[in-house]
C-alpha positions in Angstrom: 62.8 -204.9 -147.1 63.4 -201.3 -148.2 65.7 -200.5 -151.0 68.3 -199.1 -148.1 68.5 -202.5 -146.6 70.9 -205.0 -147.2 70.6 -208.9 -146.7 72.5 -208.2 -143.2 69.6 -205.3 -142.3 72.5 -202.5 -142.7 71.8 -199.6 -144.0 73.1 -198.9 -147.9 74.1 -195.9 -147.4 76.2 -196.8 -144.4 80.2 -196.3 -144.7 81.9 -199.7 -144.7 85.1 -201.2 -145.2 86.5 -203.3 -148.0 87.3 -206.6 -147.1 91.0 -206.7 -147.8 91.8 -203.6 -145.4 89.7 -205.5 -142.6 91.5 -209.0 -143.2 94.3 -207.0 -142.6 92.9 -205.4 -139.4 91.7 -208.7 -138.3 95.1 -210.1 -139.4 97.4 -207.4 -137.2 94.8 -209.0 -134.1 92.3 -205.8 -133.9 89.1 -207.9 -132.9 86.9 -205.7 -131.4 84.5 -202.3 -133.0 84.3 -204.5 -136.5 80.5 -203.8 -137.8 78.9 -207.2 -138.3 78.0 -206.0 -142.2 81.7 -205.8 -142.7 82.3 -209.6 -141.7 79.8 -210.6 -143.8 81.3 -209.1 -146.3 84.5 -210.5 -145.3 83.3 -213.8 -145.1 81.4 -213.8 -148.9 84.2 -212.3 -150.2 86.3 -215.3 -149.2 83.9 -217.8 -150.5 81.2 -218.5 -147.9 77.2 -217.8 -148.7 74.7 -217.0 -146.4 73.0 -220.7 -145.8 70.2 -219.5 -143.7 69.4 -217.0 -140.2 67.7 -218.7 -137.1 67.0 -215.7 -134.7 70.1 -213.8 -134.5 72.8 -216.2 -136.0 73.9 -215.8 -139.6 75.0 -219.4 -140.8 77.4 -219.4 -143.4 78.9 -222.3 -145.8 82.0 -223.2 -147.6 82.1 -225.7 -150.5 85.3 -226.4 -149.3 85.5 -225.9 -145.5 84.0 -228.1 -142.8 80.4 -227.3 -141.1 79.6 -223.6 -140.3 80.6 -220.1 -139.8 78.3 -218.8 -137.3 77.9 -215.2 -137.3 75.8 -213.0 -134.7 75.0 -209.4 -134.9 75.0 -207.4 -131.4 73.6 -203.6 -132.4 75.7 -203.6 -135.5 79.0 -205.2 -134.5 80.2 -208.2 -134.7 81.1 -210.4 -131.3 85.0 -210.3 -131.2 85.0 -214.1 -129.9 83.6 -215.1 -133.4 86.0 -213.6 -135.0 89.0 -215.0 -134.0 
């Protein structure tokens, strides 16, 4: 992995949003154009950790949440049905 690559295969240098101004976004029901790097940034920030990827799915855990989030990245955005 390259030094510009994060664990999400985004580009360092890429602009992204913090994860408080796109809980709000996601909060005021604005689903679709959020970057899939975002979301995962969204969903550490609340507490889940990147358990493991199987081919395009990003499975994320909560100590204190029930079974997965399951996460997919389609050419860099997340898939608005996953989100809400």
């Amino acid at each position: 992995m390259s030094g510009l690559a994060s664990a999400h295969g985004v580009d360092s240098r890429a602009r992204w949003v913090k994860p408080e101004k796109l809980l709000e976004r996601l909060a005021a029901g604005s689903f679709h154009n959020v970057a899939f790097a975002d979301l995962c940034r969204l969903a550490e920030a609340l507490g889940f950790r990147l358990d493991r990827v199987r081919g395009s799915h990003h499975l994320y855990v909560h100590l204190r949440a029930p079974g997965r989030l399951d996460l997919q990245d389609r050419k860099g955005k997340a898939k608005p049905y996953q989100i809400w």
